[in-house]
C-alpha positions in Angstrom: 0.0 0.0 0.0 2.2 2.9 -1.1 5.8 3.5 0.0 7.5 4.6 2.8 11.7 5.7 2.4 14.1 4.7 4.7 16.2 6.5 7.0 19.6 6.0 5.1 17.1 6.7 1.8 16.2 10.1 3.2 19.5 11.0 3.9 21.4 10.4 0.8 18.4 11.9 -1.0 19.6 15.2 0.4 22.9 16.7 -0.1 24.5 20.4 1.4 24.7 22.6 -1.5 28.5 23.3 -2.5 30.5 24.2 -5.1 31.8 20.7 -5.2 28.9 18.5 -5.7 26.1 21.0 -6.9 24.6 20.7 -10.2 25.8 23.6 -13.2 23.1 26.4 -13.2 23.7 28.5 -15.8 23.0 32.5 -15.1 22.3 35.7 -16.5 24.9 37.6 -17.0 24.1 39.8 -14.2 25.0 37.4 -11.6 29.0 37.1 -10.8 30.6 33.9 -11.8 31.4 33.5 -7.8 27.7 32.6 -7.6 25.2 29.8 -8.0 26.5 27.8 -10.6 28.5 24.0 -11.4 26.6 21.5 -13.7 22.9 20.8 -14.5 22.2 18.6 -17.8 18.5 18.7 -16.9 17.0 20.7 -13.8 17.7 20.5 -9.8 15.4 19.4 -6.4 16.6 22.4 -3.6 15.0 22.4 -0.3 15.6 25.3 2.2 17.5 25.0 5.5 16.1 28.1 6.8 12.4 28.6 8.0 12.9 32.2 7.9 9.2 33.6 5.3 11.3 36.7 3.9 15.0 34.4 3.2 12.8 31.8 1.5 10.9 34.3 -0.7 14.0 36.1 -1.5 15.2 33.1 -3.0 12.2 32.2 -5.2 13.0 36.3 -6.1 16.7 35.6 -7.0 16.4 32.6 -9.0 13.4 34.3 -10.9 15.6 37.3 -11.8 18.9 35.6 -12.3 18.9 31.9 -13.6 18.6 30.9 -16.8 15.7 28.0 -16.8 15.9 27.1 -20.0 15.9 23.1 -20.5 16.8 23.1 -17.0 13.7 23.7 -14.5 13.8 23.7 -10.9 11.9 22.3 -8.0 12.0 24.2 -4.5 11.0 23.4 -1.1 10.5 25.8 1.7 9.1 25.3 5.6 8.5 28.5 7.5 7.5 29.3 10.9 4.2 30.7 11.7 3.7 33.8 9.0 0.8 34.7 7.1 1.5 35.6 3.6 -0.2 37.7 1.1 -0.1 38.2 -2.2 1.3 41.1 -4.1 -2.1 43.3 -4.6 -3.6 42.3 -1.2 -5.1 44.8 2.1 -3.4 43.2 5.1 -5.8 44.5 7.1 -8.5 43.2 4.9 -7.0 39.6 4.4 -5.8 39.1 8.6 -5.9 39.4 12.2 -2.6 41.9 12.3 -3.5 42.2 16.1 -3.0 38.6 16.7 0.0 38.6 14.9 1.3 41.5 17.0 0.4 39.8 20.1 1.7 36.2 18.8 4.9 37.2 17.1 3.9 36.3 13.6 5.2 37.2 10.4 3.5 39.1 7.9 5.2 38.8 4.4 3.7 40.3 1.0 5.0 37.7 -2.0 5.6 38.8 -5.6 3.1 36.9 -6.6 -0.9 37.7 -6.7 -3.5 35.7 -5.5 -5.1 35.4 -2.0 -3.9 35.7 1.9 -2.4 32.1 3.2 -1.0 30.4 7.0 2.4 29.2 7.0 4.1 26.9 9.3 6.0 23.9 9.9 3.2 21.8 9.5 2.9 23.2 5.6 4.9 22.8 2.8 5.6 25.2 0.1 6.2 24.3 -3.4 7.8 26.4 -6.1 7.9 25.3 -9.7 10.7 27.2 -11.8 10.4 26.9 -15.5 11.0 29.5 -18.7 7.6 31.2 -19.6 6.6 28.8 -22.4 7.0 25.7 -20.4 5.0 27.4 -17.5 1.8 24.8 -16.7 0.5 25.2 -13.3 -2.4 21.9 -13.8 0.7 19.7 -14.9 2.9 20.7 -11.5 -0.7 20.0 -9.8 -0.8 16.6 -11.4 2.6 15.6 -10.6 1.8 16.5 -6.9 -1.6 14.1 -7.1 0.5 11.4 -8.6 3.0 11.6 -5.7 0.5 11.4 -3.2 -0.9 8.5 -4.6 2.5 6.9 -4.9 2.1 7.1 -1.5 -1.1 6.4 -0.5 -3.2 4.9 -3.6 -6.8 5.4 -1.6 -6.5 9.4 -1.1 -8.9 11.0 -2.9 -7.2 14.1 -4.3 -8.0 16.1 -7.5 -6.9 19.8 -8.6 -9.6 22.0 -9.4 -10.1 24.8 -12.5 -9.0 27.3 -10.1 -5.7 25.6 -9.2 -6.4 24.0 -5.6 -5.8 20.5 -4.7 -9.2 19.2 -3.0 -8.9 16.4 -0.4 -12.7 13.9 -1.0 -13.8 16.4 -3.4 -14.5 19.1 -0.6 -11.7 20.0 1.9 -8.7 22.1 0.5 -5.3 21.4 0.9 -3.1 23.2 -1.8 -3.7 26.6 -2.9 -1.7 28.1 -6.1 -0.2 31.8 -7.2 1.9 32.3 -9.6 4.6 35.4 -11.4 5.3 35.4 -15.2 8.3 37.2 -16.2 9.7 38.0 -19.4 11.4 34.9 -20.3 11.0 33.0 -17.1 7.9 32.2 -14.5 7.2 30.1 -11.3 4.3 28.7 -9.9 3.9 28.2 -6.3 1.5 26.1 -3.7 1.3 25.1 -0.2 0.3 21.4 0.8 -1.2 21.2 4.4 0.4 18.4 5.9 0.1 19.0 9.5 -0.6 22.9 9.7 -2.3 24.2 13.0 -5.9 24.7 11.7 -6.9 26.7 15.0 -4.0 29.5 14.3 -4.7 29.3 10.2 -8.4 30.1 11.1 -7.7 32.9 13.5 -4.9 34.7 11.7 -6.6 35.4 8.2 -10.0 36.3 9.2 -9.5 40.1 10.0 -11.9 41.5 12.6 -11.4 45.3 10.7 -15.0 46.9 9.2 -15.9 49.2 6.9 -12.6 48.6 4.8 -13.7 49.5 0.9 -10.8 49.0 -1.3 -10.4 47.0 -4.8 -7.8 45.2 -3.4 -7.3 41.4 -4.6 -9.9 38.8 -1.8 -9.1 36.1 -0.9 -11.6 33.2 -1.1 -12.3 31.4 2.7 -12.2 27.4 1.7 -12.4 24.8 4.1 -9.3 23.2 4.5 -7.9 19.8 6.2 -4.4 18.2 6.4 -3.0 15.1 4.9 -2.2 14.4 8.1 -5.7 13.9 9.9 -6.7 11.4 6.4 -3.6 9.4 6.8 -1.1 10.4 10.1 1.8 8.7 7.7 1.8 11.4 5.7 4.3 13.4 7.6 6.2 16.9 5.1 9.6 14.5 5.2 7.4 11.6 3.4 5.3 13.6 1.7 8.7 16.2 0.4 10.1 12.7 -0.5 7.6 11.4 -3.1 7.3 14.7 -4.9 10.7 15.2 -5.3 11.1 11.6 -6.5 8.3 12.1 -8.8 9.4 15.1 -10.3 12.9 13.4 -11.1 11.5 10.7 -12.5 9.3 13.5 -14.6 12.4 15.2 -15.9 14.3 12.0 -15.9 16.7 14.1 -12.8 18.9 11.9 -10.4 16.9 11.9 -7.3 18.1 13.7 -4.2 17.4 16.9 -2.6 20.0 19.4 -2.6 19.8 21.8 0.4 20.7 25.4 0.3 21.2 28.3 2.6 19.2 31.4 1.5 21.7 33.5 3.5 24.4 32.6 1.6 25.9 35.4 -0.5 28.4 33.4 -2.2 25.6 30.9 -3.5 23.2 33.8 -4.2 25.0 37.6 -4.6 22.8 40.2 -3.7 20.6 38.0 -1.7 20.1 39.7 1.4 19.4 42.8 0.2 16.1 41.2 -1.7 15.3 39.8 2.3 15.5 43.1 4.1 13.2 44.5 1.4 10.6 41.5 2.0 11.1 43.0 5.1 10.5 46.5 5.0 7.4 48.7 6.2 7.2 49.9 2.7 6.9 47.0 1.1 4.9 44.7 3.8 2.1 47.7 4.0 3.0 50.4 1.7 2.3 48.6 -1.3 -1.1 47.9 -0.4 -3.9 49.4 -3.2 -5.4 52.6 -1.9 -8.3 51.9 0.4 -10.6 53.6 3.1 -12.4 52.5 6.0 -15.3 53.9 7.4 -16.5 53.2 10.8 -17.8 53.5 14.5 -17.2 53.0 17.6 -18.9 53.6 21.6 -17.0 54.8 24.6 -18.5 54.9 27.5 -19.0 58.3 29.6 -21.4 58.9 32.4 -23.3 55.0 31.9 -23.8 55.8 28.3 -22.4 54.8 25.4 -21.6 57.8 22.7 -20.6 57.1 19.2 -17.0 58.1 17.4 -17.2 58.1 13.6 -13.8 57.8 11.6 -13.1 58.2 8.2 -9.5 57.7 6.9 -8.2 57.2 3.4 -5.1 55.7 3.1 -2.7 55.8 0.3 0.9 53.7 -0.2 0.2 52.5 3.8 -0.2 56.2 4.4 -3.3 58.3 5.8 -4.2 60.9 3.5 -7.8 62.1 4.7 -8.7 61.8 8.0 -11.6 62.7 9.5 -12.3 61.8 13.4 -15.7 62.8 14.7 -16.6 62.9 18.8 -19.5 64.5 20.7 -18.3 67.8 21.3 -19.1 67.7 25.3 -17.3 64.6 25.1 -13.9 66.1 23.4 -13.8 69.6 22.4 -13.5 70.3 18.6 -10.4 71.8 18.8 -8.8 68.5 19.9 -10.5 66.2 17.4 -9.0 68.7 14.5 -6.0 68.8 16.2 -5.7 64.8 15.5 -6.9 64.7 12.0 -4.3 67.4 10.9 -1.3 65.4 12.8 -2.4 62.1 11.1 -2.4 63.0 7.5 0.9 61.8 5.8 1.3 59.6 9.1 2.1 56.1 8.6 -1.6 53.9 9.4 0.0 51.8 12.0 -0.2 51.4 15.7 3.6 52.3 16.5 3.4 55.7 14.5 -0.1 56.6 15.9 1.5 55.7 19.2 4.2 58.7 18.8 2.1 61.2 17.0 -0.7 60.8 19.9 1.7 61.2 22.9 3.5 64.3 21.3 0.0 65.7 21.0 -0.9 65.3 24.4 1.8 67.2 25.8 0.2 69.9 23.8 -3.2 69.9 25.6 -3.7 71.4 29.2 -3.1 69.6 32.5 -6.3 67.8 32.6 -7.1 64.5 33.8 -10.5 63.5 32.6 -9.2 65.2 28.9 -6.6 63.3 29.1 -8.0 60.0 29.8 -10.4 60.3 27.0 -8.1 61.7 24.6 -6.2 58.3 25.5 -9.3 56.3 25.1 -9.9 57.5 22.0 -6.4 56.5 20.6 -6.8 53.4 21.8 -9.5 52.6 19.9 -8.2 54.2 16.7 -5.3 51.4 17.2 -7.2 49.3 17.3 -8.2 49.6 13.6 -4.7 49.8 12.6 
């Protein structure tokens, strides 16, 4: 029933990347000789040693801009720890829970690619399919996977839909697709849900923001279920191992599983830098499509509940109108105008509103009750951010 590799399998299956025993990878004449590069008649199996989200994407970055594909495509795997990933033309505040995220330490990274909002962590794995534009075929990388999995287990029920996902008994997804087409070379990449935490993947992209109106790419909500509750053998080693065997046996490759480091500047010049960016403010939320939000909220003051309206547009992650509206016997005038001016051109994050807000009230008179609603009202301004 299926296969299962053995331990001294596994481990000759995968080999450090060096320039000794690495396959020849022919690149553009941007990269320096120094760099990725020794002999590949007919494509190459990488896998990641890092589980850093920005390193890994980096990588699918630098091999997109650098190598030369042609006759010789490439198979990646990547593991992250917990991150939630968007794609390229996404709201993060539309597609997750950033609060949580604050609060639990996860990553938010914004791919290259488009499509929707997805969970990342050890329990998923992350394929990337490298090929020159013509030979680009997401539903035969799709197929490939289904055939693995039934190399392994013949009795799961998987089939890849119109739209790119892998379904698990016709209903349950496990694999969702994006993709980036270049010039002369494209990738196409999807996550498998081996073991993921289901709880934290729920949680994490269902954002608890309103009144967001923006024409931003949604994501679709699926219902989604690991390999691992069908059949508890089907661990990310086992199921890494019968794609990668099936893809050499596809492209007629030796097959093993040659790891890299995505730090590495003398496999990958220039590397790094592409991570920081990943990594910056302005990439993560200043790339996000111009969008406003329009909503309410109560405070409480004297055993009633009054109502603060707030308007904001925000541009490139920026806030470019800003309108906060309070009862006037609540907060004088002066002070709400006082906040809207400071905002525009402010960053529309909690950190920034956090400075601006403090700066302000050492502005306003020595009052306690002013001040603790003035405080309030910041608070829950953050709390849209």
């Amino acid at each position: 029933m299926g296969f299962s590799l053995s331990k001294s399998v596994t481990q000759s299956m995968r080999t450090p990347f060096s320039m000794k025993n690495c396959l020849q990878l022919l690149c553009n004449h941007k990269v320096p000789v120094a760099g990725f590069k020794t002999t590949v008649k007919s494509g190459l199996i990488l896998q990641s040693v890092s589980n850093d989200v920005y390193q890994n994407l980096a990588v699918e970055d630098w091999i997109h801009d650098h190598v030369n594909l042609e006759g010789k495509p490439i198979l990646f795997f990547w593991r992250n720890s917990p991150s939630v990933v968007i794609g390229r033309h996404q709201n993060p505040w539309q597609e997750c829970n950033l609060n949580l995220m604050r609060e639990g330490g996860i990553k938010l990274a914004r791919r290259r690619s488009g499509g929707g909002a997805v969970y990342h962590d050890m329990g998923n794995i992350n394929l990337t399919f490298f090929t020159t534009k013509n030979r680009y075929d997401r539903m035969k990388n799709l197929t490939l996977v289904v055939r693995a999995l039934n190399a392994v287990q013949p009795q799961l029920d998987v089939q890849a839909t119109k739209r790119f996902d892998l379904l698990l008994d016709g209903q349950f997804k496990i694999s969702g697709t994006a993709s980036k087409i270049g010039r002369a070379t494209a990738y196409h990449h999807c996550t498998l849900l081996c073991c993921t935490d289901r709880t934290a993947l729920s949680s994490l992209l269902k954002s608890p923001y309103q009144g967001i109106k923006t024409n931003a790419t949604t994501s679709i909500p699926s219902v989604v279920k690991n390999l691992f509750e069908k059949d508890p053998t089907l661990t990310c080693e086992v199921v890494m191992n019968a794609i990668a065997a099936e893809y050499a046996a596809y492209h007629q490759l030796d097959n093993h599983i040659t790891l890299i480091n995505p730090a590495d500047e003398t496999l990958f010049p220039g590397i790094n830098s592409k991570a920081k960016e990943l990594q910056t403010w302005e990439w993560m939320y200043g790339k996000t499509p111009k969008f406003s939000i329009n909503t309410s909220f109560n405070v409480l003051y004297k055993h009633s509940h009054l109502e603060i309206k707030v308007f904001i547009d925000i541009k490139n992650g920026r806030i470019e109108i800003c309108s906060i509206e309070a009862p006037d016997h609540w907060l004088p005038l002066e002070i709400c105008d006082k906040l809207n001016s400071n905002f525009i051109g402010s960053k529309f994050c909690p950190i920034e509103t956090t400075m601006l807000t403090n700066i302000l009230l050492r502005t306003c008179p020595e009052d306690h009750e002013l001040h603790s609603k003035w405080n309030m009202l910041c608070e829950k301004i953050k709390g849209i951010m």
